[in-house]
Short mmCIF file of the C-alpha atoms (twelve columns), coordinates in Angstrom:
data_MODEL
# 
_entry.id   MODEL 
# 
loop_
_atom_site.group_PDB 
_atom_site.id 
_atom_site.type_symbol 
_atom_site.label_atom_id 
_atom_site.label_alt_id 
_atom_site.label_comp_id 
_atom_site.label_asym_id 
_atom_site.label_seq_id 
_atom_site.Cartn_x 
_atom_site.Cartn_y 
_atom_site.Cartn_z 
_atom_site.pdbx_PDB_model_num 
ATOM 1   C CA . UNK A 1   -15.889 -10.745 -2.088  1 
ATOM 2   C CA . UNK A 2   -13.584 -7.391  -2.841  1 
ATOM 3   C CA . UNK A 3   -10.857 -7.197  -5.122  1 
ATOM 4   C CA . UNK A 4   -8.263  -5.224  -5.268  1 
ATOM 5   C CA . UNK A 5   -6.038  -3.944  -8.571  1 
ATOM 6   C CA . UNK A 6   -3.016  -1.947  -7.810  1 
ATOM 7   C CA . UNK A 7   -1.977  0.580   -10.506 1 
ATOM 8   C CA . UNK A 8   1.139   3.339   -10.588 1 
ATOM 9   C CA . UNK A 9   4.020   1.129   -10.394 1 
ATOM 10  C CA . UNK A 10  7.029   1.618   -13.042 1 
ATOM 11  C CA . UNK A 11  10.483  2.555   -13.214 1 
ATOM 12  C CA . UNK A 12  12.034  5.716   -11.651 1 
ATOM 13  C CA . UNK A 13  15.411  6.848   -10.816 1 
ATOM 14  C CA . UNK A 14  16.420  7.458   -7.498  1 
ATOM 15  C CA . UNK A 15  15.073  10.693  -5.849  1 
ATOM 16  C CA . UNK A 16  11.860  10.523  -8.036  1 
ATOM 17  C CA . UNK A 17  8.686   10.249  -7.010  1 
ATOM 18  C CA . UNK A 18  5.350   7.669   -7.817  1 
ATOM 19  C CA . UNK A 19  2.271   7.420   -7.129  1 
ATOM 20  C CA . UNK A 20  0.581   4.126   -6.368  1 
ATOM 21  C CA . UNK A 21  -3.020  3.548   -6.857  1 
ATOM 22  C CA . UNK A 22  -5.854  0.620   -5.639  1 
ATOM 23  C CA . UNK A 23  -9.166  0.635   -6.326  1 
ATOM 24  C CA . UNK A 24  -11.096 -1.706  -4.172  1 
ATOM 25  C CA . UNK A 25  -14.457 -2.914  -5.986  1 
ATOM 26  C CA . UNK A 26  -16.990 -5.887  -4.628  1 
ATOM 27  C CA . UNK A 27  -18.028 -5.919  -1.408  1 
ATOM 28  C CA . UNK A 28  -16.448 -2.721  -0.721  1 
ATOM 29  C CA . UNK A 29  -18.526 -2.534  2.417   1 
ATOM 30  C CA . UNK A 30  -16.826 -4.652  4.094   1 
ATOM 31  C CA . UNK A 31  -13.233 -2.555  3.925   1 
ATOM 32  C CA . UNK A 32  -12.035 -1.162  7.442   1 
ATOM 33  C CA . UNK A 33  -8.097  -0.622  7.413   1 
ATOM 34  C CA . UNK A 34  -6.444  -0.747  4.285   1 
ATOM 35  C CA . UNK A 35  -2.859  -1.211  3.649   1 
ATOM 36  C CA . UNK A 36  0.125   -1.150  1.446   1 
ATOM 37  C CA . UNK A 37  2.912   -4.162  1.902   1 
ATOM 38  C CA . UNK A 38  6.085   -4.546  -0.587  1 
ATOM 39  C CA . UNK A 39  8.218   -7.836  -1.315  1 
ATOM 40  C CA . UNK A 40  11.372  -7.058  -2.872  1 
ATOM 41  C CA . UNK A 41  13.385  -10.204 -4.767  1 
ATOM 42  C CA . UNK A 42  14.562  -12.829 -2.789  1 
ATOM 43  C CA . UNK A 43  13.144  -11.469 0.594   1 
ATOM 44  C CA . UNK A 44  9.834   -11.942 2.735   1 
ATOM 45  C CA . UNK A 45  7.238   -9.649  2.499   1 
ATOM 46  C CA . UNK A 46  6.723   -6.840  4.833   1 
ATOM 47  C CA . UNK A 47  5.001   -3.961  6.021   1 
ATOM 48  C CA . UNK A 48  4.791   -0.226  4.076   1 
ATOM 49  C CA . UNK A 49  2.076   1.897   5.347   1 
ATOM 50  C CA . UNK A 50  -1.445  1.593   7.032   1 
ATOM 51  C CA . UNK A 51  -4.641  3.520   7.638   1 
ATOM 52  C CA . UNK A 52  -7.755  3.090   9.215   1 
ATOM 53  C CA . UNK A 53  -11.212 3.939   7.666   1 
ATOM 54  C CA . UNK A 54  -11.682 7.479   8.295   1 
ATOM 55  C CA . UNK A 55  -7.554  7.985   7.362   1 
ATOM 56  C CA . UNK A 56  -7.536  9.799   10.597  1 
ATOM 57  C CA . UNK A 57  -4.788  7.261   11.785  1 
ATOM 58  C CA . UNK A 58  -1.687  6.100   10.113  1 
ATOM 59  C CA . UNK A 59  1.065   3.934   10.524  1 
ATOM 60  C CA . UNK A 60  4.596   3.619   8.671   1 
ATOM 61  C CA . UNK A 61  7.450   1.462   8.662   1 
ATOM 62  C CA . UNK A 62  10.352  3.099   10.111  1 
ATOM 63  C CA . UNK A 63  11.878  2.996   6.587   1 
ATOM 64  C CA . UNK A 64  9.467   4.861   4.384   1 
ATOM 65  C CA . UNK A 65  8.784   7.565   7.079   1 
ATOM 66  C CA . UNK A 66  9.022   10.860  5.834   1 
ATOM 67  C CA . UNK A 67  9.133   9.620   2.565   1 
ATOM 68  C CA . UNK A 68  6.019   8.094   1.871   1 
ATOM 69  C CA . UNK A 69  2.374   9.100   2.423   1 
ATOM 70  C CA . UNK A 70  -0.583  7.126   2.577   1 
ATOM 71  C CA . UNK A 71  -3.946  8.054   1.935   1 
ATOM 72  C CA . UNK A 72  -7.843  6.950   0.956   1 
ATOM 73  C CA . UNK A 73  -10.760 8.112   -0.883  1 
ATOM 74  C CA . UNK A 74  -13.441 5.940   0.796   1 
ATOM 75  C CA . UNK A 75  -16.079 8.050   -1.926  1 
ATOM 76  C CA . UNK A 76  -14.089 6.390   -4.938  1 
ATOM 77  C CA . UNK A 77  -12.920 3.144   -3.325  1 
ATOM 78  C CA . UNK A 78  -9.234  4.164   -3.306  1 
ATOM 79  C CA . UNK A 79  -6.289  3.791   -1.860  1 
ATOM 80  C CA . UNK A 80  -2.924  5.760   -2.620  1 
ATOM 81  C CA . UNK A 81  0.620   5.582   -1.612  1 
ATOM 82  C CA . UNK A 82  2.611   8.820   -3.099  1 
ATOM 83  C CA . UNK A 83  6.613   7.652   -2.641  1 
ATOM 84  C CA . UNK A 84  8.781   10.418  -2.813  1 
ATOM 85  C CA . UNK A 85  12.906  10.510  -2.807  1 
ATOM 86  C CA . UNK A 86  12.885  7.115   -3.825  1 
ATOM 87  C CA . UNK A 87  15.804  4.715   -3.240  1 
ATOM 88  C CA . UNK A 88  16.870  1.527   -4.783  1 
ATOM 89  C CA . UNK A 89  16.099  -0.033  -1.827  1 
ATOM 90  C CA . UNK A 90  12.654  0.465   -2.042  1 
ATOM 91  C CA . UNK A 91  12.335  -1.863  -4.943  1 
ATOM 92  C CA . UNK A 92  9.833   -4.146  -4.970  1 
ATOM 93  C CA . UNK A 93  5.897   -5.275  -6.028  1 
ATOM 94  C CA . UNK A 94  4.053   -3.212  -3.902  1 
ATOM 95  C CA . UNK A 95  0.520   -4.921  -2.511  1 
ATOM 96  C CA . UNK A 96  -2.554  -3.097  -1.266  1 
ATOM 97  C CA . UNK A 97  -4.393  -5.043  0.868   1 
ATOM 98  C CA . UNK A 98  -7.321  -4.260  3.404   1 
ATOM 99  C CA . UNK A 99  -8.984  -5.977  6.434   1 
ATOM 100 C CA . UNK A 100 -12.808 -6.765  7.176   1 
ATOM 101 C CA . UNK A 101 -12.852 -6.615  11.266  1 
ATOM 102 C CA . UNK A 102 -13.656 -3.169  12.711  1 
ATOM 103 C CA . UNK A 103 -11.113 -1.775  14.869  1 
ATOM 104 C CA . UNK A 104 -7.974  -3.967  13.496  1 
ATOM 105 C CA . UNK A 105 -4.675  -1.669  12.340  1 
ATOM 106 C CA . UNK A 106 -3.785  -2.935  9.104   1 
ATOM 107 C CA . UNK A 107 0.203   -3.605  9.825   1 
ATOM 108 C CA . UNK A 108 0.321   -6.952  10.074  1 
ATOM 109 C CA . UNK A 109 0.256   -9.627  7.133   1 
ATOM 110 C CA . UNK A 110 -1.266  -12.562 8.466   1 
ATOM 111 C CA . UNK A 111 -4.257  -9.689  9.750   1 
ATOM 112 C CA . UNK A 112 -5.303  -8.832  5.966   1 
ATOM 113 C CA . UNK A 113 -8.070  -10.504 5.153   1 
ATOM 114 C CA . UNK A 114 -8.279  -8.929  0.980   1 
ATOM 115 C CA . UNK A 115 -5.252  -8.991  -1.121  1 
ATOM 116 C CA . UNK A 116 -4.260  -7.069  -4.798  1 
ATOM 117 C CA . UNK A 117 -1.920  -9.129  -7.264  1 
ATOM 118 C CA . UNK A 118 1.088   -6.119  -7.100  1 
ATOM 119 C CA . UNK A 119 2.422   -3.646  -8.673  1 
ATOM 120 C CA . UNK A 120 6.293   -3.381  -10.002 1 
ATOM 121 C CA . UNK A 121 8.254   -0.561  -8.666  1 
ATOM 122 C CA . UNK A 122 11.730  -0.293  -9.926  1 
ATOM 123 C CA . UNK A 123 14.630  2.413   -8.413  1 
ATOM 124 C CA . UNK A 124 17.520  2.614   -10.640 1 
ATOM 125 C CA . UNK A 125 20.675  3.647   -8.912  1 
# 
């Protein structure tokens, strides 16, 4: 099995910046894509940011771009999100998750195979 643990989250007034953090541990092996996916209160969850395993090839939503960056250290088992000019929009527990299938983009939710327990961002206005 892998698990993940998420680490970074906190409160920050808009414009600031975090940096979120996941260390994978287990099975690491069997990581490919990784991901990060947010649900803010009283909505559905949904897509942040993706990359694949060499972080040659990422994928944002449309409202993040520019704003957020994803990255990996595949030598520490580690997977960042640095969030810059944050709004209170982005609000939310933030969850890494990864897939175990070669080749997959990790953008969709039902496609995640490994999932972290969150990590509370708050944006004050």
């Amino acid at each position: 099995q892998v698990q993940l643990v998420e680490s970074g989250g906190g409160l920050v007034q808009a414009g600031g910046s975090l940096r979120l953090s996941c260390a994978a541990s287990g099975r690491t092996f069997s990581i490919y894509a990784m991901g990060w996916f947010r649900q803010a209160p009283g909505k559905e969850r949904e897509f942040v940011a993706g990359i694949n395993y060499s972080g040659a090839s990422t994928d944002y939503a449309n409202s993040v771009k520019g704003r957020f960056t994803i990255s990996r250290d595949n030598a520490k088992n580690t997977l960042y999100l640095q969030m810059n000019t944050l709004k209170p929009e982005d609000t939310a527990v933030y969850y890494c998750a990864a897939v175990n299938s070669p080749g997959l983009r990790a953008t969709r939710i039902s496609g995640m195979d490994y999932w972290g327990k969150g990590t509370l961002v708050t944006v004050s206005s």
